[in-house]
C-alpha positions as CSV (number, residue, x, y, z in Angstrom):
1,X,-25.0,16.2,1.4
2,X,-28.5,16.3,2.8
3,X,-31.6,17.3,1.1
4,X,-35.4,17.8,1.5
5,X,-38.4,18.8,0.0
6,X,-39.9,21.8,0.1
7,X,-43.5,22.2,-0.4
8,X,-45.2,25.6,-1.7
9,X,-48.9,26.8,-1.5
10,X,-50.8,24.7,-3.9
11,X,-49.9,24.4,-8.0
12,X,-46.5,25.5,-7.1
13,X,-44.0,22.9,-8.0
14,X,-41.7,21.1,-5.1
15,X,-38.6,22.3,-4.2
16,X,-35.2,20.0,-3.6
17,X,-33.1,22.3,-0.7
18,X,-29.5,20.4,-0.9
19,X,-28.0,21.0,2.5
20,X,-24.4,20.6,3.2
21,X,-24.4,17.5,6.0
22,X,-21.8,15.7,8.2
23,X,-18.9,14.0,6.3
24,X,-18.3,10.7,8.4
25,X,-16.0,7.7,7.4
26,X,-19.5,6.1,6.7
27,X,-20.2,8.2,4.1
28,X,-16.7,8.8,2.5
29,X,-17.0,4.7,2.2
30,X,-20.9,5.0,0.5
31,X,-20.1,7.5,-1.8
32,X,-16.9,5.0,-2.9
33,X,-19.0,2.2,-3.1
34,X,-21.6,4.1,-5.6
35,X,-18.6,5.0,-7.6
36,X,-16.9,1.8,-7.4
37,X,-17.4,1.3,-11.6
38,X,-15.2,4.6,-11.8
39,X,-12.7,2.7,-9.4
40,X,-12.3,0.0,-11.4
41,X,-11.8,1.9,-14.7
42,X,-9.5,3.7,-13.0
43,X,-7.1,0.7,-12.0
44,X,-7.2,-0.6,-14.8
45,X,-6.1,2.8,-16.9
46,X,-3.3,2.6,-14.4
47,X,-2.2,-1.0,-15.2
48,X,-2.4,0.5,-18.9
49,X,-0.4,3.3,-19.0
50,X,2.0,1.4,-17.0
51,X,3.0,-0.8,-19.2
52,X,2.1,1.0,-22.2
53,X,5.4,0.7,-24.7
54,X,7.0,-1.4,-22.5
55,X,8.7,-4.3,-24.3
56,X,8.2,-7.1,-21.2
57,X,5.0,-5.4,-20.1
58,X,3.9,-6.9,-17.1
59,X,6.6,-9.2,-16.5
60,X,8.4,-6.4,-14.3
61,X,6.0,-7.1,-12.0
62,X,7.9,-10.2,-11.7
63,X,12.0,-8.9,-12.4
64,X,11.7,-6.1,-10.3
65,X,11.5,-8.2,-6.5
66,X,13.4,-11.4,-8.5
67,X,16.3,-9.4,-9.7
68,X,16.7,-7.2,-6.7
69,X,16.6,-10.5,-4.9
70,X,19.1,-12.4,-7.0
71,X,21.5,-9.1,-6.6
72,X,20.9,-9.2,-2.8
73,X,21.2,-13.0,-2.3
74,X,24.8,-12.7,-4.3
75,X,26.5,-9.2,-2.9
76,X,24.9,-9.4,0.8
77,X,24.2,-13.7,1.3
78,X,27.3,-14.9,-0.6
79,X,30.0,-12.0,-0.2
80,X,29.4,-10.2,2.3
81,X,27.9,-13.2,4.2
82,X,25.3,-11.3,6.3
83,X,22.8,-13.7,7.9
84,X,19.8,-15.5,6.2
85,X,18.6,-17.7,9.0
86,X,19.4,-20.4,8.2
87,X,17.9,-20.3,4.6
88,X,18.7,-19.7,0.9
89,X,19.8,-16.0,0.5
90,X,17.7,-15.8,-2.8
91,X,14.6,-16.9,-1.2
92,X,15.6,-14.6,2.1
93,X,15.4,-11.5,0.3
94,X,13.2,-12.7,-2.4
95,X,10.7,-13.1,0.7
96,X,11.1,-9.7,1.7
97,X,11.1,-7.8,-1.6
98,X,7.7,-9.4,-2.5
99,X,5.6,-6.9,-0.4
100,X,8.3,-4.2,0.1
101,X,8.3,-4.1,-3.4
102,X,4.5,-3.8,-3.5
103,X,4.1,-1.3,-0.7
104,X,6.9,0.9,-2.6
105,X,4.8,0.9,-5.6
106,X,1.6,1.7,-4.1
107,X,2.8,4.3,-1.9
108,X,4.8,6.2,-5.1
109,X,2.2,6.1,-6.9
110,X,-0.6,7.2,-4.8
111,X,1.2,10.2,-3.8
112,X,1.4,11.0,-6.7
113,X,-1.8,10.7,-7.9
114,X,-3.8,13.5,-7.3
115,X,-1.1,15.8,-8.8
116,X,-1.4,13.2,-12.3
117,X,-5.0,13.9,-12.5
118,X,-5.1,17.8,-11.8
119,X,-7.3,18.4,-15.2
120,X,-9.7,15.2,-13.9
121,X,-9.9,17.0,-10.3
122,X,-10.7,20.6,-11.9
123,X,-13.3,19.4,-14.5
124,X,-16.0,16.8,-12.6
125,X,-16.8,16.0,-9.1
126,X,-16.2,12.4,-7.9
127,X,-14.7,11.4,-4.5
128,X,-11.1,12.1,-4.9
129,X,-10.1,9.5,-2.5
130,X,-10.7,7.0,-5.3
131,X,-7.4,8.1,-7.0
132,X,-4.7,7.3,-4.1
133,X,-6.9,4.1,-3.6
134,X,-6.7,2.8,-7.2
135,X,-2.8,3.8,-7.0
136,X,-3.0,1.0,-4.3
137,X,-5.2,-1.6,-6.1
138,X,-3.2,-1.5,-9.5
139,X,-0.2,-1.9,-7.2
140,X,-1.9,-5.0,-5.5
141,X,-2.6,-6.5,-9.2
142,X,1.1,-6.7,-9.6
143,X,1.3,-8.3,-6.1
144,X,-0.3,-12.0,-7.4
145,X,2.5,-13.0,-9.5
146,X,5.3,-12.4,-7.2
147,X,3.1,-14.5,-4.3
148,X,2.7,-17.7,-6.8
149,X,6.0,-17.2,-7.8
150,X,7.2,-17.0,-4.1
151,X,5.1,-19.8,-3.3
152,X,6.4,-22.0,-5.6
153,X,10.2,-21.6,-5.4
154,X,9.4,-22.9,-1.8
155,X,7.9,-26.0,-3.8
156,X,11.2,-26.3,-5.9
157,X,13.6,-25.8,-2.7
158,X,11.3,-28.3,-0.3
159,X,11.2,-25.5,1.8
160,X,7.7,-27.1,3.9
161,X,4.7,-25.0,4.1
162,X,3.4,-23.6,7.5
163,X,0.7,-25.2,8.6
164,X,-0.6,-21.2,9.4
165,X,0.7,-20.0,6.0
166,X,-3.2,-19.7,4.6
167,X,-3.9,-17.5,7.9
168,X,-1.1,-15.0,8.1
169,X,-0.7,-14.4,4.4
170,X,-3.8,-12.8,3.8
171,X,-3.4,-11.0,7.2
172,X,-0.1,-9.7,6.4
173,X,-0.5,-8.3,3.2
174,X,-3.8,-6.8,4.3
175,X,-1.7,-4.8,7.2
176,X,0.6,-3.7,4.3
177,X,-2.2,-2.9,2.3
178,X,-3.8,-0.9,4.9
179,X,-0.3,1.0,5.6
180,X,0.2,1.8,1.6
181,X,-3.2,3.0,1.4
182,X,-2.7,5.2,4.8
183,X,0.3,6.6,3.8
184,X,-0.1,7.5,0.0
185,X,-3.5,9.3,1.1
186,X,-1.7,11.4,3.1
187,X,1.4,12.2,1.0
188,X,-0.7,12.6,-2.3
189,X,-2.9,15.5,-0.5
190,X,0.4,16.9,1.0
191,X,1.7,16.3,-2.6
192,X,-0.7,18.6,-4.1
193,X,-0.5,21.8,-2.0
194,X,3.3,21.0,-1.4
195,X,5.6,19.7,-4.1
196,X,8.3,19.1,-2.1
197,X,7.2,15.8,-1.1
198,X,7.4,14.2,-4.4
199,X,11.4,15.2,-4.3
200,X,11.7,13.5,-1.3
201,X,9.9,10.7,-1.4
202,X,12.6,8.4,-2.9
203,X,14.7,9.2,-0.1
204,X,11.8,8.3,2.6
205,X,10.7,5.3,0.5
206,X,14.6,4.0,0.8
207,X,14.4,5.3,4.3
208,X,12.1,2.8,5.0
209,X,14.0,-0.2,3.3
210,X,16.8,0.4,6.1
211,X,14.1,0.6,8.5
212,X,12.5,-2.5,8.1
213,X,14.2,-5.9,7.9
214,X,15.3,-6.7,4.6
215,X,18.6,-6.6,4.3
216,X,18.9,-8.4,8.1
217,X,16.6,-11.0,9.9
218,X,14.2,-8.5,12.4
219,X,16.0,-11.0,15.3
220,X,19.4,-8.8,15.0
221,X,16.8,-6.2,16.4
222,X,18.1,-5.4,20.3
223,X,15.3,-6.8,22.6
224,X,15.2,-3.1,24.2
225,X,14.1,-1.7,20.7
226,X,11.9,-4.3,19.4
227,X,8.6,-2.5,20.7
228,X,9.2,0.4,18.9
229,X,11.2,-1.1,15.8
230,X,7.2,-2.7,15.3
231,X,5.6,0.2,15.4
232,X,6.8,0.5,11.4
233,X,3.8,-1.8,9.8
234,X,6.2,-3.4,7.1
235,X,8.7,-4.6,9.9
236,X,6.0,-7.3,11.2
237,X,4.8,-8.1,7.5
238,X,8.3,-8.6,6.1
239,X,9.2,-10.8,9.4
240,X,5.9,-12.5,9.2
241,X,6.3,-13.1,5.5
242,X,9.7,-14.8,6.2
243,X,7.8,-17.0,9.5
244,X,4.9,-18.1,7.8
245,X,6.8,-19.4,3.8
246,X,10.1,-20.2,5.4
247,X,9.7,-20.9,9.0
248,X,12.8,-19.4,9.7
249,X,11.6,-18.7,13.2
250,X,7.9,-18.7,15.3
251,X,5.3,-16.1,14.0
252,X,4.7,-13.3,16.5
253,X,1.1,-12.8,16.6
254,X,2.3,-9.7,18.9
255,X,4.2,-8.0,16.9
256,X,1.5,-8.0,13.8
257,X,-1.0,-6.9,16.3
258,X,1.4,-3.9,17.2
259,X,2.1,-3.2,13.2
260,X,-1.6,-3.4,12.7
261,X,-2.8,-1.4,14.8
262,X,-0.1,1.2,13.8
263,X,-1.7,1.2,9.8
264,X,-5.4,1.6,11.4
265,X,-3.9,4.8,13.4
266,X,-1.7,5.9,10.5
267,X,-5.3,5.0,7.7
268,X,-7.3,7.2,10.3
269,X,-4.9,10.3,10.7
270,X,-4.6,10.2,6.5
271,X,-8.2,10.1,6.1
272,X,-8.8,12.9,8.3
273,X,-6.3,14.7,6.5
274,X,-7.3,14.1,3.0
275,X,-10.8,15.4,4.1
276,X,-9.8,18.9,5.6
277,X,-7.7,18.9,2.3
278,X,-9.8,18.2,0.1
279,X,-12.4,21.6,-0.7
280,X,-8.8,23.1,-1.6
281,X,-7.9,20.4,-4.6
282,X,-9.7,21.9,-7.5
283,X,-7.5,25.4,-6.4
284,X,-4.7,23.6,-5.8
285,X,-4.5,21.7,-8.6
């Protein structure tokens, strides 16, 4: 919004004229900043009410990618005897569940955000964005756990550390970051006008399990596809993940640039999205 004074003749009080102004990424990111208290209330609430009543609490932060690991590492690593490269099946897939299972979270629950808080988006004004992005940041929260406890099974099993571990961490899970954040924008405005997409997102969050390499090393990937299998941002952070904590094969800065610049496209498209979206929320919801 822009606004102005207006002066009259004299002894006639001044006049604020609000003007509707440009909506720019700048702005959207001001106005986030200047609400950032409300932000951080709001992740919190959500790291609340999800484990509010729950007997382990918090500790499913943990048994959610060690279980589904474990289960993995026995059916696929010792029955089925699909290939691990080379390492552990438990820390294989336990490698790979660590930030699928993060990205899953984030992007269920940002889409479904705005829909949660249809009362909060008829009542007050306050930049709606903030709701699919603290679905995201609770969903990180749970993320620190898993890492130390990733991190130090690789201690236990003398798996050695990468000398580049320190750079592509951070890297990586800011690409899948960036990518949870893109997509559960966009879903949780599509969400609200069209329910539909709340039915089927457990069938496009699976979807993308197949998609990207879990279940299988990314180098069972034909040569003729790999360009386009990296276009799917979790593809080069799951295969990075498994490079930089088990060195199970060279990291390819190339292919994280390629999944990377796939979330910025993906963040941009959502953002522009949400925006047209948004005057309709508070009729919407």
């Amino acid at each position: 919004m822009e606004g102005g004074l207006i002066k009259g003749a004299a002894g006639d009080p001044e006049i604020t004229v609000i003007r509707p102004g440009a909506v720019s990424l700048g702005s959207r990111l001001a106005e986030l900043l200047s609400y950032r208290e409300l932000l951080y209330f709001l992740v919190l609430r959500n790291l609340k009410v999800r484990y509010a009543q729950a007997v382990l609490g918090a500790a499913w932060s943990i048994l959610q990618p060690v279980l589904t690991a474990l289960l993995m590492g026995l059916l696929l690593g010792r029955f089925a005897k699909f290939s691990t490269d080379g390492v552990p099946p438990f820390l294989f897939y336990f490698a790979a569940m660590v930030p699928w299972t993060f990205f899953a979270n984030a992007v269920t629950s940002a889409t479904g955000s705005l829909v949660a808080n249809q009362q909060l988006i008829r009542k007050v004004y306050f930049p709606r964005l903030s709701l699919p992005l603290a679905a995201v940041l609770s969903a990180m929260a749970d993320l620190v756990v898993p890492m130390l406890l990733l991190l130090g099974t690789m201690v236990v099993d003398g798996v050695p550390m990468s000398p580049g571990l320190l750079v592509a961490l951070p890297v990586l899970l800011l690409i899948s970051a960036v990518a949870a954040t893109a997509i559960g924008i966009g879903f949780s405005a599509m969400n609200l006008r069209y329910r539909d997409v709340q039915v089927a997102l457990p069938f496009l969050v699976q979807l993308g399990f197949f998609a990207s390499p879990i279940i299988y090393p990314a180098s069972r990937v034909p040569e003729a596809y790999r360009a386009l299998y990296f276009l799917n941002p979790m593809a080069a952070v799951i295969d990075g993940f498994r490079a930089a904590t088990l060195r199970t094969h060279a990291l390819s800065w190339s292919d994280i640039a390629v999944s990377g610049t796939t979330a910025l496209a993906l963040l941009a498209v959502a953002m522009v999205y949400f925006a047209r979206s948004e005057p309709d929320f508070a009729d919407l919801a």
